[in-house]
N, C-alpha and C positions, 0 to 999 in steps of 0.2 A: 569578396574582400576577406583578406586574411588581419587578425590583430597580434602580431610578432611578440611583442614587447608584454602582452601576460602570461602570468606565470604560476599564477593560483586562482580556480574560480569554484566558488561552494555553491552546491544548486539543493533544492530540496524544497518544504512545502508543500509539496502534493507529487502526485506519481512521477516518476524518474524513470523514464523507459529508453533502452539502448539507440533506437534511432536517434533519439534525440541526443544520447550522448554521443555518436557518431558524427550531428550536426557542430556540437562544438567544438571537438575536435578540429573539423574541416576548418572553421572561422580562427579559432586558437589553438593553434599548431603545436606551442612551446609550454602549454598550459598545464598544471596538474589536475586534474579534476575530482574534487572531492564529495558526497553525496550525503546529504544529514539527515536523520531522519528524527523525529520527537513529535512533544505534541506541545501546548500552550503551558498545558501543567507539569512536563516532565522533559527538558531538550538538556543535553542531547539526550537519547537511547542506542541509538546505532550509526556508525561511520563507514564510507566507505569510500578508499582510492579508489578510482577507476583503475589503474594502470596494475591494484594487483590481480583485481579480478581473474581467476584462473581462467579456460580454456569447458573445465569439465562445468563448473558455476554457469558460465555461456550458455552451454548444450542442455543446462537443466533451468535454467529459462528459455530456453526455446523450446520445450519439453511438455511445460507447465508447472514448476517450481513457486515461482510468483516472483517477484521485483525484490533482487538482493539487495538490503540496506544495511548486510555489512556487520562488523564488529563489535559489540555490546558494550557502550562507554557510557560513563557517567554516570546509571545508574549503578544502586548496588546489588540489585538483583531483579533479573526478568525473568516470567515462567509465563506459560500459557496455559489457561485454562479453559473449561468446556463452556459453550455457550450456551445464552439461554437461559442463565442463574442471574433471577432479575436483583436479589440483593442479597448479597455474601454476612454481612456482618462481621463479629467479631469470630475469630476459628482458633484452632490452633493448628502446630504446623503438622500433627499426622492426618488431621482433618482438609490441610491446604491438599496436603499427597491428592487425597483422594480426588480432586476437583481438576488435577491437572493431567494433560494431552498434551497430544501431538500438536496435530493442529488445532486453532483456537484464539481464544481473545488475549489480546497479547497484555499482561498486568507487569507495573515495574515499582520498586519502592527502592529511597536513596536521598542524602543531602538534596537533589536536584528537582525532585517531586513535590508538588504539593502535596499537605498534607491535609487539605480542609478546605471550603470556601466559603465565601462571606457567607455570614448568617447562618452556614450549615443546609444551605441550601442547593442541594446533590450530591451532596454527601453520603447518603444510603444506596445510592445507587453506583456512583463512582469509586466510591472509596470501599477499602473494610480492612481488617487489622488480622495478623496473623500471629499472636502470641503476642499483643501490644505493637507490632511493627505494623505501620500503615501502609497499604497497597494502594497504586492508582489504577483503575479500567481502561485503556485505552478508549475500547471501542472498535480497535483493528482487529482482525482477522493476522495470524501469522503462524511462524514455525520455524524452530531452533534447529539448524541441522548438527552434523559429530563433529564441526568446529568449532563452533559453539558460537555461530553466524546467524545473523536473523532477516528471515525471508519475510516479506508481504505478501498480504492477498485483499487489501482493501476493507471496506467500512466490513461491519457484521451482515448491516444489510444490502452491503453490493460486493459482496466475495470473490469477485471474481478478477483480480490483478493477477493471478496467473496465467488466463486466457488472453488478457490484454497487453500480458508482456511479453509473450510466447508470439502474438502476431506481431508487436514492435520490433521484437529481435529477429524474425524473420522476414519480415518484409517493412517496407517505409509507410506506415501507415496514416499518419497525420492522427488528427484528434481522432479519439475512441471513446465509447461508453458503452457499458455493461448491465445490465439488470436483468429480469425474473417477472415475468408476468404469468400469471396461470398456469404454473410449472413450467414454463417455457421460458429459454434463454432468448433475448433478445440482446443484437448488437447494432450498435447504432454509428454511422457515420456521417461525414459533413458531405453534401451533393458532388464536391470537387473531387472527392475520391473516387479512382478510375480502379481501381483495386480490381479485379475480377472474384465474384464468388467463388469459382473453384478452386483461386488463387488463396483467397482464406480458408477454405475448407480443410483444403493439405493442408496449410503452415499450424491446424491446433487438429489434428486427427485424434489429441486425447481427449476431444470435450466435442460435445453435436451442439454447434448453435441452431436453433429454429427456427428465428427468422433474422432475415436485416433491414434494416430502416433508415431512412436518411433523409437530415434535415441540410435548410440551410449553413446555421453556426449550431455547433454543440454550445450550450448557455455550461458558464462557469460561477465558481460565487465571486463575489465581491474583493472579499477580503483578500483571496490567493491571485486571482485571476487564473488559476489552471486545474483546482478541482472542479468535477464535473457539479452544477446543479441540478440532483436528479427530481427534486419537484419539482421544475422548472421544466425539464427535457419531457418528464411525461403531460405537463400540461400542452405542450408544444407535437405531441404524438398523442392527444387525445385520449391518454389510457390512464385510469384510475387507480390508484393502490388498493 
């Protein structure tokens, strides 16, 4: 079934992988498709049309880039910085220099950010002030490329949306999940996937998955319905944090 008559559709929420925008394309033909990416305390952070998506952006998600979320809006400044710095405080900005990388946890401050929450309760950990300007932590993983375009790669601690977008964009994967046991990558899929291993193996030759695993449904939370729950997946595969 095709839907003719729309003509703008915004998707976002949780991962946004190329199969899937391929699927709506197919269903909405004449549609523009737009990709948002934020979080509860700071939306937007990054826009993206599909349609301008280049050609080279493709090939370096199918690469292991991570899931392009596009052009830097609304806030008024995003940087990434290292992870692992369980509370920043207050800094200044030659002190911010120092904290910031490539890749990393993506931090934004702006009209559109919170600046605080009730009680002051996560506040030390989420927040910290850079010359009096207040920062918000994501908690993503990401990375600024020389357009000044913001790629993902997922929570801190499941970093791996470059691996999962590199097999979305090149093969039709259905649900996917990603984690890290025992220094080992595991990837995890729904029993209906006929995928062939070898068939994954080539589509990410820059990362060695270790093992694959596969359940009946990948469990997702509640609130989104399409992020993975991964204390949920590992209770369901018997493995401990």
């Amino acid at each position: 079934m095709q839907l003719k008559n729309i003509t703008k559709i915004f998707t976002g929420g949780g991962a946004v992988f190329l199969d899937f925008i391929e699927e709506l394309k197919q269903v909405f033909p004449n549609a523009e498709i737009v990709t948002m990416y934020g979080s509860t305390e700071a939306e937007p952070i990054a826009k993206l049309n599909i349609e301008e998506m280049t050609k080279e952006e493709v090939e370096k998600t199918k690469n292991g880039q991570g899931i392009l979320a596009g052009s830097i809006i609304g806030v008024e400044d995003c940087k990434i910085i290292k992870t692992g710095i369980k509370e920043i405080g207050k800094i200044t900005e030659e002190e911010f220099k120092t904290i910031q990388t490539e890749v990393g946890e993506i931090v934004v401050t702006g009209k559109n950010v919170l600046k605080g929450y009730v009680g002051g309760i996560g506040d030390k950990e989420n927040k910290f002030s850079v010359d009096g300007k207040i920062y918000h932590r994501t908690g993503d993983m990401g990375l600024i490329d020389n357009n000044n375009k913001l790629w993902l790669r997922g929570r801190i601690k499941e970093p791996f949306f470059n691996i999962e977008a590199a097999l979305h964009a090149n093969l039709k994967m259905g649900k996917t999940a990603i984690f890290k046991h025992n220094d080992k990558i595991i990837l995890v899929l729904e029993r209906n996937n006929l995928i062939k291993e070898k068939d994954i193996k080539q589509a990410i030759n820059f990362e060695k998955i270790d093992e694959i695993k596969y359940v009946k449904k990948i469990p997702v939370d509640k609130r989104h319905s399409t992020k993975v729950d991964y204390n949920e997946l590992r209770k369901l595969l018997k493995i401990e944090e």
